[in-house]
C-alpha positions as CSV (number, residue, x, y, z in Angstrom):
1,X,0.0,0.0,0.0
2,X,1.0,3.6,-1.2
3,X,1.8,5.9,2.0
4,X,0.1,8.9,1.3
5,X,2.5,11.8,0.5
6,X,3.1,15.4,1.5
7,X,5.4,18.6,0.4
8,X,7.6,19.8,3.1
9,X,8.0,23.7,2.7
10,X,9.9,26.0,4.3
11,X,9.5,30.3,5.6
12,X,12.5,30.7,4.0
13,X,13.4,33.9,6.4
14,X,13.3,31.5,9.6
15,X,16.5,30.3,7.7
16,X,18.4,33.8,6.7
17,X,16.9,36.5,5.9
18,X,19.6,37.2,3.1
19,X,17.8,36.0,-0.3
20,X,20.6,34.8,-2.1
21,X,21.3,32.8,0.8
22,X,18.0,31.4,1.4
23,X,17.5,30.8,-2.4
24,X,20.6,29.4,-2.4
25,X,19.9,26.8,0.5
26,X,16.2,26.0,-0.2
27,X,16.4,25.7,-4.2
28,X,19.3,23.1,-3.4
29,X,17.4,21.1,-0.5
30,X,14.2,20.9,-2.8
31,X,12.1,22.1,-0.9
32,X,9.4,25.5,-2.0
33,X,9.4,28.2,0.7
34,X,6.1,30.1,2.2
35,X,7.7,34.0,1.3
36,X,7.8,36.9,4.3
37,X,10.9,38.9,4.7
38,X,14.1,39.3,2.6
39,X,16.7,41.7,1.8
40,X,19.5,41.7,-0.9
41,X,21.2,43.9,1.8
42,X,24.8,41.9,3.0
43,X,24.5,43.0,6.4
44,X,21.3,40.6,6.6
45,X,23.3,37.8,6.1
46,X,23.6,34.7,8.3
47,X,26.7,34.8,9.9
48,X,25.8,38.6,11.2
49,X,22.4,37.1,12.7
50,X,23.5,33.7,13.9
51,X,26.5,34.5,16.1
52,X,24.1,36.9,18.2
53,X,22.1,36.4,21.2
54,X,18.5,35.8,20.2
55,X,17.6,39.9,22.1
56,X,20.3,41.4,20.0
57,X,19.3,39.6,16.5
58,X,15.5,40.0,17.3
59,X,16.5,43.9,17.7
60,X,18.5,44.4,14.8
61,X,15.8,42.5,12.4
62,X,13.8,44.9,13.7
63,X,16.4,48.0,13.6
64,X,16.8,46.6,10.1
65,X,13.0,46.9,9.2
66,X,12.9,50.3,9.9
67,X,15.9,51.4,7.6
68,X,14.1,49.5,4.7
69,X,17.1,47.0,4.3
70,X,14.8,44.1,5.2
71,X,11.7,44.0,3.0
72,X,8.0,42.4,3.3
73,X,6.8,40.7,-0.1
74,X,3.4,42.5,0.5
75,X,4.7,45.5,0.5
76,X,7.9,45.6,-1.6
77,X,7.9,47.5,-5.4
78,X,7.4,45.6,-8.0
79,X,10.9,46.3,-9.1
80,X,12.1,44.8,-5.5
81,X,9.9,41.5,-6.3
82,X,11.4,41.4,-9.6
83,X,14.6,41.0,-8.4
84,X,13.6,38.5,-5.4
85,X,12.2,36.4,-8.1
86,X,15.0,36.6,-10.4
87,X,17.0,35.1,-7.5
88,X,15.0,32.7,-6.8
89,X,14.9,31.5,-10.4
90,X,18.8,31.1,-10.5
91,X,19.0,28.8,-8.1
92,X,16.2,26.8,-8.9
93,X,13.6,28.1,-5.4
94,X,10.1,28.0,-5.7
95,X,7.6,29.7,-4.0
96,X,4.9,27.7,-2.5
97,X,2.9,30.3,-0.7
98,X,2.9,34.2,0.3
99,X,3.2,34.7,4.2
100,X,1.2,37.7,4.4
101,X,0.2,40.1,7.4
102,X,-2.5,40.4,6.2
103,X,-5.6,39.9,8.7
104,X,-3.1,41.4,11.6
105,X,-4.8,44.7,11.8
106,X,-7.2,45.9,14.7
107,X,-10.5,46.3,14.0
108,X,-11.5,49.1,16.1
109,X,-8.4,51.2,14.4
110,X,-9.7,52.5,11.3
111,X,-5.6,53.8,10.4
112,X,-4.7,50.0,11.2
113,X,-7.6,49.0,9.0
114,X,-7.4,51.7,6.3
115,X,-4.2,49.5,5.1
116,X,-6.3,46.5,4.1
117,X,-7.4,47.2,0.3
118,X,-4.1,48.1,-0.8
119,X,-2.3,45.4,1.1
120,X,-4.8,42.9,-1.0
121,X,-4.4,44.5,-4.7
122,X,-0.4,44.3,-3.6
123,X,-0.4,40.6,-2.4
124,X,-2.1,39.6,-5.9
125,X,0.7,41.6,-7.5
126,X,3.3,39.6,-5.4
127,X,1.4,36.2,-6.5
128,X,1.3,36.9,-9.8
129,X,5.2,37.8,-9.9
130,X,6.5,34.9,-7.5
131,X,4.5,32.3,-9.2
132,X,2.3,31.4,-6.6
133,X,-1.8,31.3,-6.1
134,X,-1.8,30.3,-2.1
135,X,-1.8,33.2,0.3
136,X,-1.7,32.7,4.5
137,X,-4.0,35.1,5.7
138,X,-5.3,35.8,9.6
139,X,-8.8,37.1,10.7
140,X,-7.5,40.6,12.3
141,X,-7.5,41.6,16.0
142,X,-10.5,42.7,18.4
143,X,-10.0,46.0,19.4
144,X,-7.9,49.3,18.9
145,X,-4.2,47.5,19.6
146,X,-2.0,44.8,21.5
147,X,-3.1,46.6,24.7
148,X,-6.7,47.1,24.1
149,X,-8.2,43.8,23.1
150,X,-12.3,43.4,23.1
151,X,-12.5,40.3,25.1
152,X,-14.5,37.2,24.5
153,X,-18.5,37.6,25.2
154,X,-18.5,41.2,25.0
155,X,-20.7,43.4,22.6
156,X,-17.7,44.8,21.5
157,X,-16.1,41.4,20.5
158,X,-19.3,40.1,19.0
159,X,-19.5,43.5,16.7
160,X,-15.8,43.1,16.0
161,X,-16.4,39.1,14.4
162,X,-19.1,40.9,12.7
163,X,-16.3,43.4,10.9
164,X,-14.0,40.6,10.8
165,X,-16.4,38.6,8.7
166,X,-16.7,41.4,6.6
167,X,-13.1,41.9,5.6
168,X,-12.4,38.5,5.4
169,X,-15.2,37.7,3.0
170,X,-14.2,41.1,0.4
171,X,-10.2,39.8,0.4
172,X,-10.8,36.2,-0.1
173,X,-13.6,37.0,-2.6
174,X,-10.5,39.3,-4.2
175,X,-8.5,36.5,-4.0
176,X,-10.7,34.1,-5.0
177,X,-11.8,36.0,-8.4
178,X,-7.7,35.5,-9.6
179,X,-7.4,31.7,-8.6
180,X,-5.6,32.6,-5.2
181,X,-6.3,30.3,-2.2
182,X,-6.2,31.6,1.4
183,X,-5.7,30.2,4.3
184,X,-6.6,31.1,7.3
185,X,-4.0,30.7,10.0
186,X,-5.2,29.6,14.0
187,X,-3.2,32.5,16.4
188,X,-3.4,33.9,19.7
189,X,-5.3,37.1,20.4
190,X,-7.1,37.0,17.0
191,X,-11.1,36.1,16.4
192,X,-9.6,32.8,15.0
193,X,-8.0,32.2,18.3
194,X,-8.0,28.6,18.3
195,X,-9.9,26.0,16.9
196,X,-13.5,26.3,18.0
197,X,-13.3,29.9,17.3
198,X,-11.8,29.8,14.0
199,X,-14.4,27.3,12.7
200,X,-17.2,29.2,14.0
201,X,-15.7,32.5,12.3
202,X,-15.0,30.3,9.1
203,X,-18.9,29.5,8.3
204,X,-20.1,32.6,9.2
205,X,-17.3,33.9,6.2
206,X,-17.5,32.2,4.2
207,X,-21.5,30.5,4.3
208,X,-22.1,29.3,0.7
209,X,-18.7,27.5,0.6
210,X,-18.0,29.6,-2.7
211,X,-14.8,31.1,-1.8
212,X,-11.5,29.9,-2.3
213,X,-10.8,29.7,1.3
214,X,-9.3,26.8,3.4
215,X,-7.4,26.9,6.9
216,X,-3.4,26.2,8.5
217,X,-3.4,24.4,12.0
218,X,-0.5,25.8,13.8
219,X,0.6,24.2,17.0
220,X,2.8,25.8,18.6
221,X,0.3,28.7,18.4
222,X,-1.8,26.6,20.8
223,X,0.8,25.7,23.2
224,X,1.7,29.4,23.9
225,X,-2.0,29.8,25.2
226,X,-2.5,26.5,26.5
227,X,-2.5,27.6,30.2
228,X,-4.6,24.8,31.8
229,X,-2.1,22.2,29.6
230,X,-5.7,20.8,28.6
231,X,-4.5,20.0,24.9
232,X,-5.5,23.1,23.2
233,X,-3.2,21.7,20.1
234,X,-4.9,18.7,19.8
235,X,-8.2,19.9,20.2
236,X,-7.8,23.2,17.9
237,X,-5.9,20.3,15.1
238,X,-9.7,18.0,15.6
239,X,-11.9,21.2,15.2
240,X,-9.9,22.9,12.0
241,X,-9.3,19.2,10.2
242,X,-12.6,19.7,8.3
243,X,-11.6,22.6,6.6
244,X,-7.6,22.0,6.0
245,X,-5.7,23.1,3.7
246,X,-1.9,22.2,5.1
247,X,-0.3,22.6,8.4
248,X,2.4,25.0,9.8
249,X,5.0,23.1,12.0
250,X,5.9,25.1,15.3
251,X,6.2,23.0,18.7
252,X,6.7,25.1,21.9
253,X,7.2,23.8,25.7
254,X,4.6,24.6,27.7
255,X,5.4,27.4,30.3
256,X,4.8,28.1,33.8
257,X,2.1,30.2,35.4
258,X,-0.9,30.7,34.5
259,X,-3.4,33.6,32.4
260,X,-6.3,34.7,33.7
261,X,-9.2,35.0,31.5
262,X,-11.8,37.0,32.4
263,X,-14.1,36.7,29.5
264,X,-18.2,38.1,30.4
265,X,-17.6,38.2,34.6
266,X,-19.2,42.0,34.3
267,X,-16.6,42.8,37.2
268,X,-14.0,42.5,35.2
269,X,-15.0,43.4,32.3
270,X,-17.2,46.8,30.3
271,X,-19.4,44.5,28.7
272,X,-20.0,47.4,26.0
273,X,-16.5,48.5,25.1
274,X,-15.1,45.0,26.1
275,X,-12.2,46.2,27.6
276,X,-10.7,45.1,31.4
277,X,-11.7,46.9,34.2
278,X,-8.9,49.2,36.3
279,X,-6.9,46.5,38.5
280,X,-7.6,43.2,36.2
281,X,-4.9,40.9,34.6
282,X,-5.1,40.7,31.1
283,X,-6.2,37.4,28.9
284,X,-3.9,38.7,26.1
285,X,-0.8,36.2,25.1
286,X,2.2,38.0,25.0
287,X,3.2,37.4,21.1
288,X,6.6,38.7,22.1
289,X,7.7,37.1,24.7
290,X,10.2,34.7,24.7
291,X,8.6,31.2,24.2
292,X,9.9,28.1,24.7
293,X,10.0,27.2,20.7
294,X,11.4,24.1,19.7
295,X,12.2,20.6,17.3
296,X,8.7,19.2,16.5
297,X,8.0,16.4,18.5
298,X,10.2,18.0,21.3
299,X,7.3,20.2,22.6
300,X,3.7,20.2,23.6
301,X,1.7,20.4,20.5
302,X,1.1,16.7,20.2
303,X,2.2,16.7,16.5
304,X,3.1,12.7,16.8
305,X,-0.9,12.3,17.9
306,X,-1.9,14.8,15.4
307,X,0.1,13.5,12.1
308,X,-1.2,9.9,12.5
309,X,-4.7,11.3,11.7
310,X,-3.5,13.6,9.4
311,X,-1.9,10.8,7.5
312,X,-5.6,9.2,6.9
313,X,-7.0,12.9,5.8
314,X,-3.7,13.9,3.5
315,X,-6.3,12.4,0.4
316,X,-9.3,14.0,1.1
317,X,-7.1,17.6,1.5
318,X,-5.6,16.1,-1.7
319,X,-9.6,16.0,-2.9
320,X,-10.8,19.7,-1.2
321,X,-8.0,21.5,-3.0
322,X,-8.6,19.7,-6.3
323,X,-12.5,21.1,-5.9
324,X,-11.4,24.4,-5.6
325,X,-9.4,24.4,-9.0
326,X,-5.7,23.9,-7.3
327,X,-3.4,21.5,-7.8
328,X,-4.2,18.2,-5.2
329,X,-0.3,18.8,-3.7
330,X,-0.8,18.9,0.7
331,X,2.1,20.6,1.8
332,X,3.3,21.4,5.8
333,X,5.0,24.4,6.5
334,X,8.9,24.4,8.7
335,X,8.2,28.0,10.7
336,X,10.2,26.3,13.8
337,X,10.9,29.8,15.4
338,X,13.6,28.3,17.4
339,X,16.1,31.3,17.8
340,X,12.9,33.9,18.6
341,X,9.5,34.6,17.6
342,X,7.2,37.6,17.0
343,X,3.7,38.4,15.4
344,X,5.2,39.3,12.0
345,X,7.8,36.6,12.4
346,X,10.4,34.6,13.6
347,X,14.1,33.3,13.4
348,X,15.5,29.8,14.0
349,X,19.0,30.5,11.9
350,X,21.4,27.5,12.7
351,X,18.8,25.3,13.9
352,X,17.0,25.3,10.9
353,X,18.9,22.0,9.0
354,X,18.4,20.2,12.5
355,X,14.3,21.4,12.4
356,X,13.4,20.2,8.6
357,X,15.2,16.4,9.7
358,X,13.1,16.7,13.2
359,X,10.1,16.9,10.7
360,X,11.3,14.4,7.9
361,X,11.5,11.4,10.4
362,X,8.5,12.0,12.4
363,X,6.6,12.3,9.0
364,X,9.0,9.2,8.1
365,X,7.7,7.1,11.3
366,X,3.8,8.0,11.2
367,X,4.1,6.8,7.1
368,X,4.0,9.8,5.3
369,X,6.1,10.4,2.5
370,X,7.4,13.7,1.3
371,X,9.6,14.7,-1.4
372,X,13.9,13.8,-1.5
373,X,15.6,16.5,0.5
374,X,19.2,17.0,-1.1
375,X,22.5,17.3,1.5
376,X,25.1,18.2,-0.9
377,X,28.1,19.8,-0.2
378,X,27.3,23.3,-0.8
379,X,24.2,23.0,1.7
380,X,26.6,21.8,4.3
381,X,28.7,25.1,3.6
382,X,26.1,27.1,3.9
383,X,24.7,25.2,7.3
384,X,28.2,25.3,8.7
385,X,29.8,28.2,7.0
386,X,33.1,26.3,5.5
């Protein structure tokens, strides 16, 4: 019997952010990457990241965001995209998906929100260049920012899935009119928080089932949030699998303490505005706080559980995606976030090699096949800097 058989890709910034490097390494190891952040800049190169402390590369990717030497692919020029691609070509890359921000706006900021129509017509344009028609997408933030999130239950929140819903419906419909899949990715702190919630936003989005519009399980976004330990992963991984598209493959340890969600307890919280009274600790996770990101199959995201039951649903994904008008290929994302993690991002550098193997066996030992991953010589040298 035929083991059912996935694509392994890869956020090729997690790797370097450098995109001759990245090119370099992912066109020879075979494998197409999910596109974010890259730079033809030299002092974004790997050995000035990797021989940093995680603080003091995390600040300089950001230092280097701001002087424009590190660039989004939904926001680059087209000349800037041109020349990505051009790379990418020469060393034989290929893009699998766009890794946009788009969806990571607050709802009740109409500046944050004002960015939305543009940031669509310019992720098409980035499709259309890069050769892809797959975009990750979120389902945008309650509230007015990281600090002021409508809670759960409130009439706030409630409005807020209402706008959400909106927005989501007019990109994917944008999308969906140019042969563009997106897919939804489960975060913390958005309306598609985890599983249950994501699902229940997903139908009311997208009701007919007319729009080219599927989901990513991520677990290590579960894990981060998984206070009670209860098998958020898990559970989130069983509530999404109906409406799959691929996976993302984060694991994280859990951590200690404990979050305290208030949710509709009208002493805590305005039920109108649904903001936290004076005096109450927030339910908000803490997107850049340094998480205990690791190997898959090292952390608490179940993954082991959760890809023996993927392995029985990698044909009817196959089916979904072939119904929609795109080619039956199921592919799981490498964003191991190892070195440090953010909301727009993270870095596992050195670690990286070790990460895609982690995942190879474990898809190896549950019987799923995925494609020949090349270790020549001049990925070594890249991995080890000879």
């Amino acid at each position: 019997m035929t083991n059912p058989k996935v694509t392994i890709a890869a956020f090729a910034d997690e790797l370097t952010y450098n995109a001759a490097e990245h090119a370099e390494f992912f066109g020879k190891r075979n494998m197409p990457i999910s596109t974010r952040w890259f730079s033809f800049d030299d002092a974004t190169k790997a050995e000035t990241f990797w021989k940093l402390p995680p603080e003091e590369a995390k600040a300089l990717s950001v230092r280097l965001k701001q002087e424009g030497k590190l660039k989004h692919v939904c926001t680059a020029t087209e000349d800037e995209l041109r020349q990505y691609k051009d790379i990418l070509d020469e060393n034989g890359a290929k893009v699998w998906d766009i890794g946009s921000m788009l969806g990571k706006q607050f709802l009740g900021d109409p500046a944050s929100m004002a960015v939305v129509p543009e940031l669509t017509d310019r992720i098409i344009a980035a499709c259309r260049m890069l050769g892809t028609n797959k975009v990750r997408a979120f389902n945008f933030y309650p509230g007015y920012d990281a600090k002021s999130l409508a809670m759960p239950g409130t009439i706030a929140y409630e409005e807020d899935i209402q706008k959400a819903k909106e927005e989501v419906a007019k990109y994917a419909s944008a999308f969906s009119s140019r042969g563009i899949l997106t897919l939804l990715e489960v975060e913390a702190n958005l309306i598609g928080r985890n599983g249950d919630a994501l699902v229940s936003f997903y139908e009311l989005a997208n009701p007919n089932g007319d729009l080219k519009l599927l989901m990513y399980f991520d677990g290590g976004n579960m894990v981060i949030q998984d206070d009670d330990r209860e098998g958020l992963s898990l559970n989130t991984y069983i509530s999404m699998a109906p409406y799959l598209g691929g996976m993302h493959i984060k694991d994280c340890i859990y951590k200690g303490g404990k979050v305290v969600w208030p949710f509709v307890d009208p002493e805590k919280v305005d039920m109108a505005t649904g903001q936290l009274k004076e005096g109450t600790r927030s339910g908000t996770v803490d997107e850049e706080a340094k998480h205990l990101f690791v190997a898959v199959g090292e952390g608490n995201a179940d993954y082991h559980t959760i890809f023996q039951d993927f392995r029985l649903r990698i044909p009817v994904i196959g089916k979904r995606l072939a119904d929609m008008g795109m080619a039956p290929e199921v592919c799981v994302v490498e964003e191991p976030h190892e070195f440090y993690g953010g909301p727009l991002g993270g870095f596992t550098g050195p670690k990286y090699p070790g990460a895609i193997d982690s995942l190879g066996h474990m898809l190896s030992g549950v019987g799923i096949d995925h494609q020949q991953m090349y270790r020549d010589a001049d990925v070594r040298k890249i991995i080890e800097g000879e």
